[in-house]
MDAnalysis code that builds the backbone (N, CA, C; Angstrom):
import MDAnalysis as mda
import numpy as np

u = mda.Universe.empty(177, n_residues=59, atom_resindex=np.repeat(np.arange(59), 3), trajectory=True)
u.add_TopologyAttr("name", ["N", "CA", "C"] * 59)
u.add_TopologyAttr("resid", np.arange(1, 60))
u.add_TopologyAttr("resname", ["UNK", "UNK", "UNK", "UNK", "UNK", "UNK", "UNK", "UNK", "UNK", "UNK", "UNK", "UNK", "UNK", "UNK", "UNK", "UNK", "UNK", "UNK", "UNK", "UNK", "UNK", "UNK", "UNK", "UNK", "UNK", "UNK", "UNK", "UNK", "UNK", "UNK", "UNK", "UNK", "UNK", "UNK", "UNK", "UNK", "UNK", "UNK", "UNK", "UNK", "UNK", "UNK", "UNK", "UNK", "UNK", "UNK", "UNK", "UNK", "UNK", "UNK", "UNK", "UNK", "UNK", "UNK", "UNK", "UNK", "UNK", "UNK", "UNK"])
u.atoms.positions = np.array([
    [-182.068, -74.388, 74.008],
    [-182.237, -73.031, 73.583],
    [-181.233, -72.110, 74.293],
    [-180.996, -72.550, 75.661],
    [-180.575, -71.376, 76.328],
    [-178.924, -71.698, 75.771],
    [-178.392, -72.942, 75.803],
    [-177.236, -73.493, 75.376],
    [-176.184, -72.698, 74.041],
    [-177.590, -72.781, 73.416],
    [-177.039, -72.203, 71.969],
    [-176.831, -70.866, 71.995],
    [-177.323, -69.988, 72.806],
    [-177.784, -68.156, 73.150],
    [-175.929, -68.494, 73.581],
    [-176.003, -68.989, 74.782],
    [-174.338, -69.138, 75.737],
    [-173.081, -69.393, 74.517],
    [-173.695, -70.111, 73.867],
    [-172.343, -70.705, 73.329],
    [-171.782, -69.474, 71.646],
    [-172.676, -68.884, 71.041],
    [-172.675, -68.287, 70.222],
    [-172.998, -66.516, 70.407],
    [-172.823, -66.201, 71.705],
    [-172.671, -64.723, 72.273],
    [-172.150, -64.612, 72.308],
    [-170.921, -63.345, 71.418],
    [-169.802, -62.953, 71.976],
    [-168.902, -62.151, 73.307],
    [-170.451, -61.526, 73.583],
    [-170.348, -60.696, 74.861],
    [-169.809, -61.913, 76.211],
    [-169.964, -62.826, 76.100],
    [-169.927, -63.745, 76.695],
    [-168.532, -64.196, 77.286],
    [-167.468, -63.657, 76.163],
    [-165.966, -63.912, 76.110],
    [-165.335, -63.159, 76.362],
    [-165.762, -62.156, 77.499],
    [-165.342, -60.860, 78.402],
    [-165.565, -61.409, 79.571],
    [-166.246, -62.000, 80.415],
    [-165.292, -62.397, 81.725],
    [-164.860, -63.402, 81.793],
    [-164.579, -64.423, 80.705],
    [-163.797, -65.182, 81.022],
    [-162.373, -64.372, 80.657],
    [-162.299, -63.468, 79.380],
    [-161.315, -62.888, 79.281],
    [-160.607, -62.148, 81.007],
    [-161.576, -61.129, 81.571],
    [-161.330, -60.848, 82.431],
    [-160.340, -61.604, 83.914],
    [-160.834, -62.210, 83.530],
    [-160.915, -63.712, 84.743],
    [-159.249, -64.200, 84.414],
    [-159.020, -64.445, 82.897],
    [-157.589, -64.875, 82.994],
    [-156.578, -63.981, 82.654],
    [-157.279, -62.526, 82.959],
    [-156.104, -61.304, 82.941],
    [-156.206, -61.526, 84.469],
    [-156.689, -61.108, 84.951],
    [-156.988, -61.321, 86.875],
    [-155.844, -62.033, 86.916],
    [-155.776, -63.422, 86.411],
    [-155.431, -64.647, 87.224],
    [-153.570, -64.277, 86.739],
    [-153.482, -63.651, 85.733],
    [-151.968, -63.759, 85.355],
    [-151.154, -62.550, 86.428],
    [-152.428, -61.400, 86.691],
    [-151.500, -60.143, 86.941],
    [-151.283, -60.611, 88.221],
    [-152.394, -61.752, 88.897],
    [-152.439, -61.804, 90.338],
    [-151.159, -62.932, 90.496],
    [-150.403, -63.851, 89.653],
    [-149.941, -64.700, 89.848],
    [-148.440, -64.199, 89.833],
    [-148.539, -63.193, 89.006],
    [-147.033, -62.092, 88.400],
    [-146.821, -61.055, 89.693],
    [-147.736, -60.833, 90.473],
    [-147.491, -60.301, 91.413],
    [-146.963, -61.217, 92.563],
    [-147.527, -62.501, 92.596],
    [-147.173, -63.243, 93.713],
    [-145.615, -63.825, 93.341],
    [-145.326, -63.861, 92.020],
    [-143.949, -64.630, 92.036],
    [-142.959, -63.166, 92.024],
    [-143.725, -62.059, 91.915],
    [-142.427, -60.709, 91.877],
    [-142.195, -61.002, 93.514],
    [-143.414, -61.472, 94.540],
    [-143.379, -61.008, 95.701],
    [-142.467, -62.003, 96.414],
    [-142.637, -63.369, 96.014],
    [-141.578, -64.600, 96.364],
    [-140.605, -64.640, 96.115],
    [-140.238, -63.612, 94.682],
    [-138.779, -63.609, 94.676],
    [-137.633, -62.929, 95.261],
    [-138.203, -61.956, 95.692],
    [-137.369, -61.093, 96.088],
    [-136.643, -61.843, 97.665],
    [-135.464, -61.195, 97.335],
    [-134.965, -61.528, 98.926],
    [-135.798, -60.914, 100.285],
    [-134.958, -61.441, 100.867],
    [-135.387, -61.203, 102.648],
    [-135.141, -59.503, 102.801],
    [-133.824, -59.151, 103.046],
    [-133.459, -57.834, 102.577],
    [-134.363, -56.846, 102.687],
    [-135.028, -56.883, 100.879],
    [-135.447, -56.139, 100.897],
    [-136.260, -55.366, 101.273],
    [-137.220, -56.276, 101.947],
    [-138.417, -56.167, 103.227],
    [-137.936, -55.686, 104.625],
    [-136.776, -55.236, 104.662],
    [-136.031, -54.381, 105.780],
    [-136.912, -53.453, 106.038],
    [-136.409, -52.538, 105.448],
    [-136.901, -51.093, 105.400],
    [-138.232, -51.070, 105.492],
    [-138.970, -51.695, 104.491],
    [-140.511, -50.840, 105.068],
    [-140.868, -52.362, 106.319],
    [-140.543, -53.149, 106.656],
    [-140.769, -53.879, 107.750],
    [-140.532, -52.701, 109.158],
    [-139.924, -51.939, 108.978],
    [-139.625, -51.468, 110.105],
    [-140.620, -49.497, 110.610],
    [-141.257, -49.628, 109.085],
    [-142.116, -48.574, 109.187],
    [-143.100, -48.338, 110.593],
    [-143.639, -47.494, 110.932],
    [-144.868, -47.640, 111.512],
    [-146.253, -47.821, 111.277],
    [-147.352, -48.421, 111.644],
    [-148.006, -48.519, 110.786],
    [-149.217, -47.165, 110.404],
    [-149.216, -46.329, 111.668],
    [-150.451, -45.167, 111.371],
    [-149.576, -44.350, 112.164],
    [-150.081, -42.698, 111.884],
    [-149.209, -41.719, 112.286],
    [-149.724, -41.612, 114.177],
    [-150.830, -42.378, 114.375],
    [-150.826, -42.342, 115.969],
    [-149.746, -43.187, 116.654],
    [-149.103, -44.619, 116.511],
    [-148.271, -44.660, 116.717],
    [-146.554, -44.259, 116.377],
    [-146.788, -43.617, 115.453],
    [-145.530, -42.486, 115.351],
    [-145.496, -41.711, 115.913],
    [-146.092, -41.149, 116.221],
    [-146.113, -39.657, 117.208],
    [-145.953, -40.370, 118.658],
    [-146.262, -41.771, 119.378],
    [-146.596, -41.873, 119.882],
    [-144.656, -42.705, 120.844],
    [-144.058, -43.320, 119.161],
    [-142.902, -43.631, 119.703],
    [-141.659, -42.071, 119.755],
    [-142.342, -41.251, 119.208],
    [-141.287, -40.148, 119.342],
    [-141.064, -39.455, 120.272],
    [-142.178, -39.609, 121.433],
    [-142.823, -38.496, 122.729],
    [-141.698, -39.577, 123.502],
])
């Protein structure tokens, strides 16, 4: 009974939908993030991370 409710609900085909938008944006983010060179992670590598230690290397 319960089988047939699962298999013939359409509401049902929203988180799996969900689930493999998740999985693409999260995977498209990880290969934008692998590709990039070394480089470019210069600049904000060298940021600070909260304005207490900014203030704190400027004194």
């Amino acid at each position: 009974m319960y089988r047939e409710f699962f298999l013939h609900h359409p509401m049902l085909a929203l988180p799996v939908a969900s689930l493999m938008l998740f999985i693409l944006v999260f995977a498209g983010i990880v290969i934008r993030t692998l590709g990039r060179a070394a480089s470019s992670f210069d600049a904000v590598a060298s940021l600070p991370l909260d304005a207490a230690q900014e203030a704190h290397d400027v004194h």
